[in-house]
N, C-alpha and C positions, 0 to 999 in steps of 0.2 A: 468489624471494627477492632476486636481484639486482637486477628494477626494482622492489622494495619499497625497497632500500637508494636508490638511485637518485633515489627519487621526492621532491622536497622535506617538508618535515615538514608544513607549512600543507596540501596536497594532500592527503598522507598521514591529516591525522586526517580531512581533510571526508569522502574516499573510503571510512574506516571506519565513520565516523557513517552515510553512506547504507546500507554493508552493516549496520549495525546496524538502520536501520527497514525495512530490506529482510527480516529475518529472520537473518541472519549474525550471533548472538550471542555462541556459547561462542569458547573459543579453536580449537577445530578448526574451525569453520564460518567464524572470522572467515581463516583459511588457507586454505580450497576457494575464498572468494571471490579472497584473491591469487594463487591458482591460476590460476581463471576468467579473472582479469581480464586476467594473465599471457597467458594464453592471446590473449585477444582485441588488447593491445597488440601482441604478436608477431602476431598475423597481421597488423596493419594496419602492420606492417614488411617483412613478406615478400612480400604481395600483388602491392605498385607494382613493386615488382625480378621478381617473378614475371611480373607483366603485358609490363614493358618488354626482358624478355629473350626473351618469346614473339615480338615482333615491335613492330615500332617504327611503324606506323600510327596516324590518329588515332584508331582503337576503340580499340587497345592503351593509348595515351595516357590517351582518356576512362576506362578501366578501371583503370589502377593507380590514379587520381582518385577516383573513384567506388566503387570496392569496398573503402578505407577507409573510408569515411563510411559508407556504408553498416553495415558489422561495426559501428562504432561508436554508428549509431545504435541498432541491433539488441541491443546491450547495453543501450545507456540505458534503452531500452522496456521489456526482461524486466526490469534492477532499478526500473524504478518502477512498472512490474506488479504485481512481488513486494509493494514497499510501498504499493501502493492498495490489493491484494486482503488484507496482514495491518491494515491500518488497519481495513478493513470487519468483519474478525472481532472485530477488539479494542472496535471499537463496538457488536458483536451481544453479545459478552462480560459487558462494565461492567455494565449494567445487574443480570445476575445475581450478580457479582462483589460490589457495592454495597450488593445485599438479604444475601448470607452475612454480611459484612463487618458488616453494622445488628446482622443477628440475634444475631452474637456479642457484640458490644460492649453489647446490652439485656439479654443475657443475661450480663451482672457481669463480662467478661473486659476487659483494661485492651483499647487501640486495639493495642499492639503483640502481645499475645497471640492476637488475633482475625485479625492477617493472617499467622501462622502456622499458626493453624490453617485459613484460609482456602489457603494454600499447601500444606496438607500433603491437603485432602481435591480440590483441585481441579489442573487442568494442560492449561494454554494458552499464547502469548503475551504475554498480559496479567497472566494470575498469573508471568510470569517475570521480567516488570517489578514487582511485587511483591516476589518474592525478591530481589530486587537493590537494591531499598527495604531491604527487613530485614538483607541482610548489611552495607550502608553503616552502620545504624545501630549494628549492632553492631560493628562497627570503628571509631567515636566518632563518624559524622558524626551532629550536632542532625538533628533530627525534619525542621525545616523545611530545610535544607540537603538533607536528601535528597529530600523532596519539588519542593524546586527543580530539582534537578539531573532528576528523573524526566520533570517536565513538560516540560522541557528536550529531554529523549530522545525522547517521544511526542508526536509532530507531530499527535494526534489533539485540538482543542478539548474536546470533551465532557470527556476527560482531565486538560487542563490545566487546567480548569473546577473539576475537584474535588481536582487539587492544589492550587490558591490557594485552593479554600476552606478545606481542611485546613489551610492556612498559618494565613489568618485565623484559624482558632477556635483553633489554638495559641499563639499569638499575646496573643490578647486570654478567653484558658482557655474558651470558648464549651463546651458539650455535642457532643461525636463524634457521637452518635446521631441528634440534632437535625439535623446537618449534613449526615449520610448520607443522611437520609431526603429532605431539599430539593432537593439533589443526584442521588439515585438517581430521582424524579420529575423533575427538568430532562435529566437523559438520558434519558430514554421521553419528555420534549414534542420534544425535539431530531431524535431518532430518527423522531417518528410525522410532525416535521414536512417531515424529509428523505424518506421514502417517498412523502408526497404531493407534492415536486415531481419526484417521480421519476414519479410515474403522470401528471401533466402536461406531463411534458414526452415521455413513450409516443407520442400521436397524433402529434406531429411528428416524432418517431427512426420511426416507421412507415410515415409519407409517401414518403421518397423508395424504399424497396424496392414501396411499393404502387404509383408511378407506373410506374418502369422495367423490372419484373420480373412481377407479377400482371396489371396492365392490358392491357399488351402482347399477354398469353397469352392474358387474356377477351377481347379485342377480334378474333384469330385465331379463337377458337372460334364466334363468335356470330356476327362477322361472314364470315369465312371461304367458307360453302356460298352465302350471297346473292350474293358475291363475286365467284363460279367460276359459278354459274347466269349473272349478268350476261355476263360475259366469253363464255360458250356459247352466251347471246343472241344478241350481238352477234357473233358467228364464223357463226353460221348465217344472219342477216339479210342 
């Protein structure tokens, strides 16, 4: 809590905003992260005075250097781990999120009753971004203010795709359903398009384990006994 006070205010919100795409929503989760990060600052304090009182060579030297950056980078990686690997869900999510979302609003229920009931039968990250749509609203923010603010919070395009639609057709009174449905078929072309450069770009993420790791081992195998026969040849000649 002291380097929370400490830390300036501009740092302070960016810092929250990533524990927030990172997964650190509620109030207690957004606290385990100043915990966390508590944690990792204070070591990258303690470390160099650890190191330099171990002994004063230049290992000791490169090591009080090097094993802050290190922690630090070590942090960066897990929180944008955490937020690639909740990004991925909330894109496997939309799609079905989108079809609930159509079916209620064609079946007679206004847009704001249907992501209520879509929040109350469903529970992810993505319907949590939901509920936080629906409390804004009910605490006076406009429809499209929340919807702003949402795509604002979700780094995810497909997302922010069907927030400024929803803007537009609020906007200019357009049909919810019509919109869901253009929408919920542009995240399944988006989705099926990223899978495919995910399976093209397979043969080259395969290449370098199949040079330095398999090759090596078949070329030992096969070549190996004509190898030793040679070499026995040539010892008895």
């Amino acid at each position: 809590m002291v380097l929370l006070k400490l830390t300036p205010k501009q740092i302070r919100e960016r810092e929250q905003a990533q524990a927030r795409r990172s997964g650190f929503k509620t109030a207690e989760a957004i606290r385990q992260y100043e915990r966390l990060r508590g944690m990792v600052y204070g070591a990258m304090l303690i470390l160099p005075f650890f190191c330099l009182f171990s002994g004063h060579s230049a290992i000791h030297v490169e090591s009080a250097i090097v094993l802050p950056l290190f922690v630090l980078i070590g942090f960066r990686f897990y929180m944008k781990r955490r937020e690639r690997l909740l990004q991925e869900q909330m894109r496997r999510d939309l799609p079905q999120v989108i079809d609930m979302i159509t079916i209620s609003v064609e079946a007679g229920l206004g847009f704001d009753q249907s992501l209520t009931r879509v929040t109350e039968q469903m529970d992810s990250s993505l319907i949590d971004e939901l509920r936080q749509i629906l409390l804004e609203m009910n605490l006076g923010k406009s429809r499209r203010n929340a919807f702003r603010d949402a795509a604002n919070r979700v780094a995810i395009d497909e997302f922010q795709s069907l927030m400024n639609a929803l803007i537009h057709a609020d906007r200019v009174g357009m049909g919810i359903a019509g919109v869901l449905r253009i929408q919920g078929a542009e995240v399944r072309r988006r989705l099926k398009q990223k899978a495919e450069e995910k399976a093209m770009k397979a043969p080259i993420k395969i290449l370098f384990p199949l040079v330095f790791f398999i090759f090596p081992g078949l070329f030992v195998i096969l070549m190996g006994p004509a190898v030793l026969r040679i070499i026995a040849g040539l010892s008895h000649a």
